[in-house]
VEXRO-677874 format. One record per residue (C-alpha): residue number from 1; x, y, z. Coordinates in nm, 4 decimals, decimal comma. Each point is the difference from the previous one (the first is absolute). Example, Ala and Ser with C-alpha at 12.3 -4.5 7.8 and 13.67 -1.06 7.14 Angstrom:
VEXRO-677874
i = 1 u = 1,2300 v = -0,4500 w = 0,7800
i = 2 u = 0,1370 v = 0,3440 w = -0,0660
end
This chain:
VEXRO-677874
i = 1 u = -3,4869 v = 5,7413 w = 4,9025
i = 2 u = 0,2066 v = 0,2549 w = 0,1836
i = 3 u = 0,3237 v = -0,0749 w = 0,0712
i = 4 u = -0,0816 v = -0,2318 w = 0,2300
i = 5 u = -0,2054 v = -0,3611 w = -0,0435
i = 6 u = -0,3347 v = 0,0699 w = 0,1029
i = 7 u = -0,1194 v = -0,3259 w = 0,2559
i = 8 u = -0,1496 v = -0,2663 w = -0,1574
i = 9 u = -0,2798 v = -0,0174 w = 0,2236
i = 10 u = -0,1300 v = 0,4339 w = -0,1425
i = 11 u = 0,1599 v = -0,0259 w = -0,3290
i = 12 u = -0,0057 v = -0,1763 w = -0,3592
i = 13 u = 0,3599 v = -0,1077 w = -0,0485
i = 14 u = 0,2572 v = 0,0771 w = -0,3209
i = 15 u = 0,2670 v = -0,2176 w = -0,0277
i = 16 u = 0,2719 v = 0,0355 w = -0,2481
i = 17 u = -0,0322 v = -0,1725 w = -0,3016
i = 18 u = 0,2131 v = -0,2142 w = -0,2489
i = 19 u = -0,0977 v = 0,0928 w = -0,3627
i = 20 u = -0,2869 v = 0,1477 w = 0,1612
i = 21 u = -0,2123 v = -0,3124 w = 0,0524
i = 22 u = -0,1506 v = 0,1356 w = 0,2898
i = 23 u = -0,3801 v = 0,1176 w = 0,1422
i = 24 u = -0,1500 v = 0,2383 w = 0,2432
i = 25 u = -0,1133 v = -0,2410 w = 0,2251
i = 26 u = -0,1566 v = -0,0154 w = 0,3251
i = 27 u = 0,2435 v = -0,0172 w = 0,3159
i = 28 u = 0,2778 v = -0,1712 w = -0,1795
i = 29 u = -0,0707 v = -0,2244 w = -0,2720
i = 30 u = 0,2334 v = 0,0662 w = -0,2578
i = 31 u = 0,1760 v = -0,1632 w = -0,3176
i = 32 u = 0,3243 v = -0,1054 w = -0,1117
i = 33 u = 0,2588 v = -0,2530 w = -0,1737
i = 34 u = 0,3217 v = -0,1223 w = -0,0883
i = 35 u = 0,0232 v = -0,1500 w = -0,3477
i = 36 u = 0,1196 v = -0,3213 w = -0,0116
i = 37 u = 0,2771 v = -0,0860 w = -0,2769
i = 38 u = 0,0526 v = -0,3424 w = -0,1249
i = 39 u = 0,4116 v = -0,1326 w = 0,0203
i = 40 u = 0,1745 v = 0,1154 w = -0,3630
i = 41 u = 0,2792 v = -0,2719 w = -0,0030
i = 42 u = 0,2774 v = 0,0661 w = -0,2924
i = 43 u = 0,0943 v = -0,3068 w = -0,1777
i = 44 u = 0,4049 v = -0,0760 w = 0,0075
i = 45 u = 0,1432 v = -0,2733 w = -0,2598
i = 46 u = -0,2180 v = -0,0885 w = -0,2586
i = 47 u = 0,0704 v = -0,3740 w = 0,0252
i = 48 u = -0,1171 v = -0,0275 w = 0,4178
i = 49 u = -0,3735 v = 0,1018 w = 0,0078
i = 50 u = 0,0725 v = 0,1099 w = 0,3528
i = 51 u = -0,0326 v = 0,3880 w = 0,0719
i = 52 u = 0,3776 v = 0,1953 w = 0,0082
i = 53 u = -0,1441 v = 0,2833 w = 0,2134
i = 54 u = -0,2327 v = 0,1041 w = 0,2166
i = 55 u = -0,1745 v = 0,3995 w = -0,0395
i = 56 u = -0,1611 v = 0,1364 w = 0,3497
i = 57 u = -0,2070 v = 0,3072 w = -0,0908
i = 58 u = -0,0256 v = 0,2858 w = 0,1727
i = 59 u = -0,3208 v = -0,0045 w = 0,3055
i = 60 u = 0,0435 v = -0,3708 w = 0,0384
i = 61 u = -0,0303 v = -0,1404 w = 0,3636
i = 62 u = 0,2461 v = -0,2795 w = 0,1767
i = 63 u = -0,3022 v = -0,2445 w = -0,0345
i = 64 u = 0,0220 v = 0,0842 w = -0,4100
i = 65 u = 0,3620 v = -0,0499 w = -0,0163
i = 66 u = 0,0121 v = -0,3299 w = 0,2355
i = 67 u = -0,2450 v = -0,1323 w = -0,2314
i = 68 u = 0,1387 v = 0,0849 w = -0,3271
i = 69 u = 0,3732 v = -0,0946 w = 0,1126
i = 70 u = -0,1824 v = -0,3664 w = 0,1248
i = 71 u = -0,0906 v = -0,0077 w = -0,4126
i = 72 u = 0,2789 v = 0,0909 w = -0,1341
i = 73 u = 0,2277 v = -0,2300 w = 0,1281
i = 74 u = -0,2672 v = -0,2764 w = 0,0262
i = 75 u = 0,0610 v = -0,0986 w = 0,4045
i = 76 u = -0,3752 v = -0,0793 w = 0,1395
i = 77 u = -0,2001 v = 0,2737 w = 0,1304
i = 78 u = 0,0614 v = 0,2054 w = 0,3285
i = 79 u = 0,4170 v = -0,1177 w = -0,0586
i = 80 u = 0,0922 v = 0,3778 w = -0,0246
i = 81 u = -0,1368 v = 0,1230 w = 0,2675
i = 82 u = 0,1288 v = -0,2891 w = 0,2247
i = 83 u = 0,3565 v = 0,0878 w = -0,0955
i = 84 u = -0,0170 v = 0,3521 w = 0,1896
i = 85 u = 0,1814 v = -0,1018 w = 0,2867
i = 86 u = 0,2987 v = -0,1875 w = -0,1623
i = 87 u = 0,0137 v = 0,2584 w = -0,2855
i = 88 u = 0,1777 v = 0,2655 w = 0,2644
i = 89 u = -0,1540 v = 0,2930 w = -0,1595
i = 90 u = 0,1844 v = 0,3376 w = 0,0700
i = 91 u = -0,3123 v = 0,1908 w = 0,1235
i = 92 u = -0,0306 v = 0,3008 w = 0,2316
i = 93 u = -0,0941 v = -0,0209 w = 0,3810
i = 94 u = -0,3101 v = 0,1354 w = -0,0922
i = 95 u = -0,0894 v = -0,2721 w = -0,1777
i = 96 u = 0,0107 v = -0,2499 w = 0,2510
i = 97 u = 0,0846 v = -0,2892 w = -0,2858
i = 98 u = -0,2500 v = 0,1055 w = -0,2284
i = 99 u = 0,0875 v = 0,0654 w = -0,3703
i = 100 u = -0,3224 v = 0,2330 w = -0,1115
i = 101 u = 0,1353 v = 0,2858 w = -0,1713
i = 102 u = 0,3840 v = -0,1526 w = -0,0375
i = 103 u = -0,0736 v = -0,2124 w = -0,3012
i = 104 u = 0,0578 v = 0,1841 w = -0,2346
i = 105 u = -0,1487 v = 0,0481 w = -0,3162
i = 106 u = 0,2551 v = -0,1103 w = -0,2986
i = 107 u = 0,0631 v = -0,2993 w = -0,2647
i = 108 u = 0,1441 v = -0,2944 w = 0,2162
i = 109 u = 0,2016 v = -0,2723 w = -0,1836
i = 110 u = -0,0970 v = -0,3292 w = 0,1116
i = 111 u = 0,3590 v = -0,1821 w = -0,0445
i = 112 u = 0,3290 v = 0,0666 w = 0,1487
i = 113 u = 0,3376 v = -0,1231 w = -0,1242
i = 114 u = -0,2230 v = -0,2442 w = -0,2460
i = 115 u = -0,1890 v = -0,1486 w = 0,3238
i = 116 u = -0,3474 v = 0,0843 w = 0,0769
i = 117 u = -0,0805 v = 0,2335 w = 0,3107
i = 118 u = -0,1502 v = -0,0377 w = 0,3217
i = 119 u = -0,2579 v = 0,1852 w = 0,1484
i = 120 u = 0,1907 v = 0,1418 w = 0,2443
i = 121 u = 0,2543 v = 0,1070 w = -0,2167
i = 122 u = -0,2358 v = 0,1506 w = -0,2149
i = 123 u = -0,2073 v = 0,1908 w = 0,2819
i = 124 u = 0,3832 v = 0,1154 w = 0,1517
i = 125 u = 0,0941 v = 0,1527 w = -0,3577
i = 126 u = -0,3438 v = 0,2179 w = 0,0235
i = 127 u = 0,1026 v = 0,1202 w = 0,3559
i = 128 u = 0,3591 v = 0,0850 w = -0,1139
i = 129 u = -0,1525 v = 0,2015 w = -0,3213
i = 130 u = -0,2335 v = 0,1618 w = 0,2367
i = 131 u = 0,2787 v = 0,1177 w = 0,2655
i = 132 u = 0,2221 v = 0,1205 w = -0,2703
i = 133 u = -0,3164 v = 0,2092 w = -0,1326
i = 134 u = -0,1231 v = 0,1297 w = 0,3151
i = 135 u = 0,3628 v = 0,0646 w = 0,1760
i = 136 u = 0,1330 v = 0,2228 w = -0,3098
i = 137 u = -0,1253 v = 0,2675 w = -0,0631
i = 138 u = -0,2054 v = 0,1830 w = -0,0602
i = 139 u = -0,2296 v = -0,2445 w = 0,2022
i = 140 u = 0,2030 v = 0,0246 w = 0,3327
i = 141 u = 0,0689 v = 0,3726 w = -0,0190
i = 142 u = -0,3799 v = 0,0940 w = -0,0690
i = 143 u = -0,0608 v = -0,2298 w = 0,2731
i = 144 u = 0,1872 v = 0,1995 w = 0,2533
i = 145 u = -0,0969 v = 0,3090 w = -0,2201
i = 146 u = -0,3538 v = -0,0766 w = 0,1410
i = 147 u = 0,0621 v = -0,0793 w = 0,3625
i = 148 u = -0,0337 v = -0,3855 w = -0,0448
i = 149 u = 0,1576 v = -0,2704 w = -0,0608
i = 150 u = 0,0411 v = -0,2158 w = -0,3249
i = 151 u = -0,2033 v = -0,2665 w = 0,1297
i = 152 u = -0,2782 v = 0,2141 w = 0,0722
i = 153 u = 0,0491 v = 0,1381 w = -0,3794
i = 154 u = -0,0264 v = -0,3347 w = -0,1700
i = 155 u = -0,3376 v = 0,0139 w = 0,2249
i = 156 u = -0,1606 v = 0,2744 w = -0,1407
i = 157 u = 0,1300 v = -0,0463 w = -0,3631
i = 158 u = -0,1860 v = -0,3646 w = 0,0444
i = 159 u = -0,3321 v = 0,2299 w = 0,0994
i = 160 u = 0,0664 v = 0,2079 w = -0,2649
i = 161 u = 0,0397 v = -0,2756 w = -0,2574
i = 162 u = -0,3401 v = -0,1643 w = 0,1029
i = 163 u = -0,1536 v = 0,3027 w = -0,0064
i = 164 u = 0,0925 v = 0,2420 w = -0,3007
i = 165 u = -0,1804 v = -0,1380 w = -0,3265
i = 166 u = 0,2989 v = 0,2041 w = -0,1775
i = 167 u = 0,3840 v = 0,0843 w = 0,0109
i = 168 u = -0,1260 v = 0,3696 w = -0,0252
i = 169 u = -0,2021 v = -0,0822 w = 0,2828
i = 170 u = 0,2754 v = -0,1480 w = 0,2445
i = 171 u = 0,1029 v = 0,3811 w = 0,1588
i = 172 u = -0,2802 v = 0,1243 w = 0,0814
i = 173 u = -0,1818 v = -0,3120 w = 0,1508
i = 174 u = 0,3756 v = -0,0227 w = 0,1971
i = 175 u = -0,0692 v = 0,3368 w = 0,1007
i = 176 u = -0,3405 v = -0,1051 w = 0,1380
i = 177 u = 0,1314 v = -0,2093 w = 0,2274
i = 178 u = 0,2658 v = 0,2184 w = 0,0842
i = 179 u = -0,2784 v = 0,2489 w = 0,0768
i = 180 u = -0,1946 v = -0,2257 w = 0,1629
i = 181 u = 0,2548 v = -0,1372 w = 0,2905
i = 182 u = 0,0992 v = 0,4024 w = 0,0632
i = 183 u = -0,3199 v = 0,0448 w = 0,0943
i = 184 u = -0,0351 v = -0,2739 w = 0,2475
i = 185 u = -0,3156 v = -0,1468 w = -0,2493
i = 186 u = -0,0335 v = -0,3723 w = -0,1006
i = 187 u = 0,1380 v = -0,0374 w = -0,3424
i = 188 u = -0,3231 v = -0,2567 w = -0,0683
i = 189 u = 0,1075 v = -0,2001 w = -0,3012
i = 190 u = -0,1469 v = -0,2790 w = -0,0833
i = 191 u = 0,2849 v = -0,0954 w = -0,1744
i = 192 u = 0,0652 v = -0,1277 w = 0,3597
i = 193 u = -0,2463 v = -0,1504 w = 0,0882
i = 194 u = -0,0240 v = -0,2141 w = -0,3593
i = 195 u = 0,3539 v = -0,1069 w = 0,1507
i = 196 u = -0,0829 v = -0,0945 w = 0,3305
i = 197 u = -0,2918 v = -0,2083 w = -0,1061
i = 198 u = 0,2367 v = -0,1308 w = -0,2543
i = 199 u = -0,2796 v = 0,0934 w = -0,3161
i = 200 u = -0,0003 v = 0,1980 w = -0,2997
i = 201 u = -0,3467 v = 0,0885 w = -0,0131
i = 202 u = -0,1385 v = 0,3923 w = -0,0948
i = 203 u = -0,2758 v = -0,0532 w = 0,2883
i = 204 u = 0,0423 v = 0,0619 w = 0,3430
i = 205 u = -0,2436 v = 0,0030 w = 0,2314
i = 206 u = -0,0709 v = 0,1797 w = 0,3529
i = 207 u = 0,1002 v = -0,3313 w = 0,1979
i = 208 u = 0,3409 v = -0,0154 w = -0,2363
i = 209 u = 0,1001 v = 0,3495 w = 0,1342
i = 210 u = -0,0553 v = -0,1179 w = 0,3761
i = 211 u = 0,1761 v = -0,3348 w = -0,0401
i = 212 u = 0,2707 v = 0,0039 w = 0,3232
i = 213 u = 0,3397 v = -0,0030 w = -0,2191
i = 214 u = 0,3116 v = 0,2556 w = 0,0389
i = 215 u = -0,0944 v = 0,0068 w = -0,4249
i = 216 u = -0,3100 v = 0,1698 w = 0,0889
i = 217 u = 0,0920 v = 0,3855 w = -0,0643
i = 218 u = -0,3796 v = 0,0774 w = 0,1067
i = 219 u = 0,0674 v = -0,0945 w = 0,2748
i = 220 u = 0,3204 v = 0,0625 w = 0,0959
i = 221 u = 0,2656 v = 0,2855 w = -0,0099
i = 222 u = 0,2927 v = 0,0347 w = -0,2348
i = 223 u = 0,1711 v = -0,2555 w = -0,2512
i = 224 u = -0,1096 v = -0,3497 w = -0,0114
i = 225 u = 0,3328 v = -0,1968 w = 0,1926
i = 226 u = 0,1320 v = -0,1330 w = -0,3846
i = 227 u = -0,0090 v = 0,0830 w = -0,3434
i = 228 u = -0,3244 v = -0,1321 w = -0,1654
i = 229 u = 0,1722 v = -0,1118 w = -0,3131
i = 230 u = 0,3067 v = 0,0165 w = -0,1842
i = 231 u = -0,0005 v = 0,3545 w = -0,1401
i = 232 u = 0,2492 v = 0,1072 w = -0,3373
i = 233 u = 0,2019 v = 0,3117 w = -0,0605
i = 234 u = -0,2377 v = 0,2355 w = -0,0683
i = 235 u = -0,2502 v = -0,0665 w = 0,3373
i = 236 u = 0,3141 v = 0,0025 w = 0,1776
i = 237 u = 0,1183 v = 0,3765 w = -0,1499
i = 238 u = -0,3093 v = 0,1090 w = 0,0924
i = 239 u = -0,0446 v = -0,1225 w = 0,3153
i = 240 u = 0,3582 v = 0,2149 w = 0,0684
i = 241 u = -0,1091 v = 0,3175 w = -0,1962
i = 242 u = -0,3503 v = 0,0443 w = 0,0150
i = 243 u = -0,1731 v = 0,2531 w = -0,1866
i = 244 u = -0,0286 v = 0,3299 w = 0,1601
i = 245 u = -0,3778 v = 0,0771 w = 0,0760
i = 246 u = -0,2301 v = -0,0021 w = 0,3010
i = 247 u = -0,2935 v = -0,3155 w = -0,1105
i = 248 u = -0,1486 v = -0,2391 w = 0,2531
i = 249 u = -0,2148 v = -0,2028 w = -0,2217
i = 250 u = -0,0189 v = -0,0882 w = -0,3931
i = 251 u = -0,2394 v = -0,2177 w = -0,2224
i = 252 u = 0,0268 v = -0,0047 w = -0,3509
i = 253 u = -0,3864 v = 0,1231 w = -0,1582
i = 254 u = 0,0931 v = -0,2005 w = -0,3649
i = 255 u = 0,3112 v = -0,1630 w = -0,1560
i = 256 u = 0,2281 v = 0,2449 w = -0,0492
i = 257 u = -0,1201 v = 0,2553 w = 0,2894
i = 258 u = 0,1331 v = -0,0811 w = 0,3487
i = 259 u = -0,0889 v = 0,3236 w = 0,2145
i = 260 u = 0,2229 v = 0,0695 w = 0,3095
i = 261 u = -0,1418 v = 0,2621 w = 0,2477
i = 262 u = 0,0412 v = 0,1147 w = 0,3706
i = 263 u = -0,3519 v = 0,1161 w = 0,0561
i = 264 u = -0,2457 v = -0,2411 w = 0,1090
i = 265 u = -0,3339 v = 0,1463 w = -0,1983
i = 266 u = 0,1993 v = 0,0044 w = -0,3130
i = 267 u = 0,0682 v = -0,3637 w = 0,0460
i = 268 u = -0,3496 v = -0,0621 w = 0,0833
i = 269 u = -0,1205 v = 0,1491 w = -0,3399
i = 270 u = 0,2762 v = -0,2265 w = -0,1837
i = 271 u = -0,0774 v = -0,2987 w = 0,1655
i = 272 u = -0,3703 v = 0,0805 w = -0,1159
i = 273 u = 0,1109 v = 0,0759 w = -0,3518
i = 274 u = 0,1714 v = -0,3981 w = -0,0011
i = 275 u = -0,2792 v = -0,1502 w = 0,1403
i = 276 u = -0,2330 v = 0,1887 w = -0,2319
i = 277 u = 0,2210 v = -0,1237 w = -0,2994
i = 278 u = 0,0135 v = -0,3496 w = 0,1350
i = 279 u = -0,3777 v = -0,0504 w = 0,0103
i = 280 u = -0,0163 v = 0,1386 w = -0,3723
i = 281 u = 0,2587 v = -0,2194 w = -0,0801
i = 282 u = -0,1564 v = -0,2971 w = 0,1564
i = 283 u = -0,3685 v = 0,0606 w = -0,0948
i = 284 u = 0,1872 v = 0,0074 w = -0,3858
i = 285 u = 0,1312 v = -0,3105 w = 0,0210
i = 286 u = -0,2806 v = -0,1264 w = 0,1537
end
């Protein structure tokens, strides 16, 4: 691929890959994922088996952290995300009253002055953490460093923390997108798209990259209208100082070797080097 994306109806397409789990594949069909972690709840005093604390990782979505606050304080399913509108959260115009990105990932304690907490309460102390993160800096000033605002950082550091199967990783896939919306191209994650379908799958398909959503960055132009997730510190340092280099695409060939390259026929032989490596590794487990 030049430096522009070649039309689906002439050309193979190349998306950009997280941990490389992607194929060559006729006009679109690509692969991708978001792992999926399972809620790590701290317990407080020994003699109350209920949890003290509750951990959000890094990556998770609102859906994850609805769910897993619902658990922890044992309130019936679906309460959390119910209490949005009374829990007042202090979120950005942008956001239009949705939390993605603003819950931020930290350990949560479940009780406050020796009573248990709300949902709301606990979803409004993620938003605070978040705000005093991403309005300090060096969030804010690498922000405006990068002619956007914070909101839009938190955006791409969610990309970038779907995407990059490593912290080493997180610069230079930031820089791919950075890359990619100079150059007026469609940043085609399917990061995205796992999010708008609400799925965590590694397959998508050529209908999944046509599916009419603003998520669908095949289709359209420039960054999805939220965050994706709830990305950590180091997605959002990268997604402020992305690594200096000139790559459009990336797939990682093995464990261990994610290759990041601005010329479309390189990526083309490195794409065929993973899927080569994926049928050997299938036929051996087969």
């Amino acid at each position: 691929m030049q430096t522009n994306t070649p039309s689906r109806s002439t050309q193979n397409t190349i998306r950009l890959t997280r941990r490389g789990r992607i194929a060559l594949v006729a006009a679109g069909a690509v692969v991708a994922g978001t792992a999926v972690a399972v809620p790590l709840l701290t317990l407080g005093d020994e003699e109350d088996s209920r949890p003290g604390s509750l951990v959000i990782p890094e990556g998770w979505r609102a859906s994850q952290v609805y769910a897993a606050v619902d658990k922890a304080l044992a309130v019936p399913p679906g309460t959390t995300r119910k209490s949005l509108p009374e829990a007042e959260l202090k979120l950005p115009e942008d956001a239009e009253g949705n939390p993605e990105g603003y819950l931020y990932p930290a350990t949560y304690p479940l009780e406050e002055k020796g009573k248990r907490t709300t949902p709301g309460k606990l979803l409004s102390a993620m938003v605070d953490t978040a705000n005093k993160k991403f309005h300090g800096a060096p969030v804010a000033a690498g922000a405006q460093r990068n002619a956007m605002n914070v909101y839009q950082a938190v955006t791409i550091a969610s990309i970038v923390q779907a995407e990059a199967g490593t912290k080493a990783e997180m610069g230079k896939v930031a820089r791919v997108i950075f890359n990619r919306l100079e150059r007026g191209m469609p940043l085609q994650m399917d990061s995205t798209i796992n999010y708008a379908l609400n799925r965590t799958t590694l397959h998508t398909t050529i209908k999944d990259t046509k599916i009419d959503s603003p998520y669908n960055s095949y289709q359209r132009m420039g960054l999805p209208p939220t965050p994706i997730d709830n990305p950590g510190d180091d997605a959002l340092r990268a997604a402020v100082n992305p690594a200096p280099g000139d790559w459009l695409y990336f797939v990682t060939v093995k464990p261990g070797d994610t290759r990041f390259t601005a010329d479309y026929q390189e990526h083309q032989r490195n794409v065929a080097e993973f899927n080569k490596n994926r049928r050997s590794a299938s036929a051996t487990s087969g």
